[in-house]
N, C-alpha and C positions, 0 to 999 in steps of 0.2 A: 529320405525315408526315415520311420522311427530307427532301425536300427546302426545309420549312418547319424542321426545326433546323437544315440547315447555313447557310441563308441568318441563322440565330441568333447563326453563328462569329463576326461582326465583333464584335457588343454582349459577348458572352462573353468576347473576346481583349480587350476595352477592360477589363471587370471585373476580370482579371487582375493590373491594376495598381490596384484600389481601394484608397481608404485602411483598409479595415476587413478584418479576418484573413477574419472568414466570407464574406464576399462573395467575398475571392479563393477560399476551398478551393471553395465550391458553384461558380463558372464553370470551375475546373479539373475537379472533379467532373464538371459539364455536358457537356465540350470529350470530357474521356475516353467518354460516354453516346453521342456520337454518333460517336465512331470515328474512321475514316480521312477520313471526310467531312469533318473539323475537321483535315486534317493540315496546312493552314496555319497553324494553334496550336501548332506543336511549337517553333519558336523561342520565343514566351511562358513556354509547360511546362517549356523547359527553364530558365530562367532563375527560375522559383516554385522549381525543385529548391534554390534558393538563398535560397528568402526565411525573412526572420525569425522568420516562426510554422510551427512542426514539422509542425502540420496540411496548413497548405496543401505544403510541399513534399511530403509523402505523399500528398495528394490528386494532384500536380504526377505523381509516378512512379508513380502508377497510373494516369492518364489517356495518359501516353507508351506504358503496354504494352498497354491497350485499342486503342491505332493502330496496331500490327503494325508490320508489312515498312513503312510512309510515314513510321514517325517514327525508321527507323532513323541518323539523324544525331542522336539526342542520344544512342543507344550512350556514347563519351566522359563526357557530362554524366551519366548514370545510373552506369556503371563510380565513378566520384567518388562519389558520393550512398552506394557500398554502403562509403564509409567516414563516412558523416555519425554524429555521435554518436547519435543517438535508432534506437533498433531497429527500430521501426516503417517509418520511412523506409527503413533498408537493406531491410527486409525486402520491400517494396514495389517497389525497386530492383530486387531481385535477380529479384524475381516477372517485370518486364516484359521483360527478353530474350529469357524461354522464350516470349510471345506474338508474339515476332518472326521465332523459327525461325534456319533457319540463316544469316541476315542479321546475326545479333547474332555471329559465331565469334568477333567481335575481343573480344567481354564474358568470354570460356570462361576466361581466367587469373584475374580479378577475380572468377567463379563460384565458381571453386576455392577461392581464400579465401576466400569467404564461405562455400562448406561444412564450413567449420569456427571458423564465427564462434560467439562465447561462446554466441549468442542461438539458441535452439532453432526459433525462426520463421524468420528468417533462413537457417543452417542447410536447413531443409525446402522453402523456394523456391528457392533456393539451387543443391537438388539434382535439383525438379521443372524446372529451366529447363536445367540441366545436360543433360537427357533430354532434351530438346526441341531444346537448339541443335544437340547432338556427337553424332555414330554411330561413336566411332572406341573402339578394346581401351581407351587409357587413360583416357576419361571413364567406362569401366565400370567400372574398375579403381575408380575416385572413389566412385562409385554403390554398391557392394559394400559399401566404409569404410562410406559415411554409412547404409546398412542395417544397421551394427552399433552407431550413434551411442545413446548413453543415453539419449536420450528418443524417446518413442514416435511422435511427432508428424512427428521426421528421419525414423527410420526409415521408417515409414507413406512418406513421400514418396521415398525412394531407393526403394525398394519399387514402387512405382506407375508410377517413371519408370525404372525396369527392365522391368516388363513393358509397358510400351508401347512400347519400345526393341524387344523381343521382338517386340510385337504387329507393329508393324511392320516391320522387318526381313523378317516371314513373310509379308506382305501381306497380313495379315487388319485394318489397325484402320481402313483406308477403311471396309468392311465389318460395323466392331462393332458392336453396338447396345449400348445403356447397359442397366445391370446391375438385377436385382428389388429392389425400394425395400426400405430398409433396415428392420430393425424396430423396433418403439416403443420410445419411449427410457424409459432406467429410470426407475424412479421417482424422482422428488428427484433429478435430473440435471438441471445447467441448460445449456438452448439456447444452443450457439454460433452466431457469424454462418458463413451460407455463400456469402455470396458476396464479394467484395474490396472495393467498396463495403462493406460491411456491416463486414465486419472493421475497417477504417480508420475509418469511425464510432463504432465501438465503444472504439475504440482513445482517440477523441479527448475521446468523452464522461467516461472512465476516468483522462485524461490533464487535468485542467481545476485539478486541486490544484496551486499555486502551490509551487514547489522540486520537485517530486515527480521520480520518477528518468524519466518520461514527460513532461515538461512542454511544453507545446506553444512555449514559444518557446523558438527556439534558444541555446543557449552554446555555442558554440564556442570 
């Protein structure tokens, strides 16, 4: 039940500091599972945005942006993280403002940079979080650019956080319902992750070669 995991926050905020990289990414993973309910893990979270192993601090910026509008004091500490070397992390970064809404406006200058970060992931949360904090001509103005970004993945996302800018603006996306399920994937297409959990797993399992341009511990 909700109130059987948050009474879980303390054991999970103590994991945070374990000596062992997995144990911290899964209680940060954990902390983010159970929301705002964990919002007195955001001092922890934010301080993983800083640890050693690449993983945990992306598990660290994606459990900040699952707590919304409660974890809006590590803003600062995440706006940093969308210059951390590994992409992943920025990308992760860049993802949790837009779950904050317009609480995150002080993140909207370090968005901008980032929508035009090398990294095409990056880039594409970048510009969905852009959509989500600003309603104002010049983050459309932003949004339009990165619609015309060379990979499809930006695009796709300035795209999306355009018409939901749209959608609501007209006061229909209270009222949206989600769209007819997509259709079967091609053949010999393989499965991406859909959800940010998944992705960042994915990320880390891919990231475990030692030197690799992904490596899970940091160089800075």
């Amino acid at each position: 039940t909700g109130e059987t995991a948050v009474e879980g926050t303390p054991a999970l905020r103590k994991a945070l500091k374990d000596t062992n990289d997995r144990v911290r990414a899964k209680a940060a993973e954990a902390l983010g599972k159970i929301g705002e309910g964990a919002a007195e893990a955001v001092p922890g979270l934010v301080r993983a945005l800083r640890d050693k192993d690449n993983w945990v601090s992306a598990m660290a910026a994606e459990a900040l942006g699952e707590m919304g509008e409660s974890a809006d004091d590590a803003i600062p500490a995440l706006v940093r993280s969308l210059d951390h070397i590994i992409p992943q992390v920025r990308t992760n970064a860049a993802e949790a403002p837009g779950k904050m809404g317009e609480t995150a406006a002080a993140a909207v200058p370090a968005l901008e940079k980032a929508a035009r970060d090398e990294d095409a992931g990056v880039r594409a949360q970048a510009a969905r979080a852009l959509g989500a904090v600003v309603r104002n001509a010049a983050e459309n103005r932003i949004l339009l650019g990165a619609a015309e970004d060379a990979d499809p993945s930006a695009r796709a996302a300035a795209v999306e956080a355009l018409g939901e800018r749209a959608a609501a603006s007209s006061g229909k996306a209270a009222g949206r319902k989600a769209g007819p399920p997509r259709g079967p994937q091609r053949s010999g297409a393989r499965a991406r992750p859909t959800t940010p959990w998944a992705r960042t797993a994915a990320w880390a399992q891919s990231a475990r070669a030692p030197n690799s341009a992904g490596s899970r511990t940091a160089r800075r």
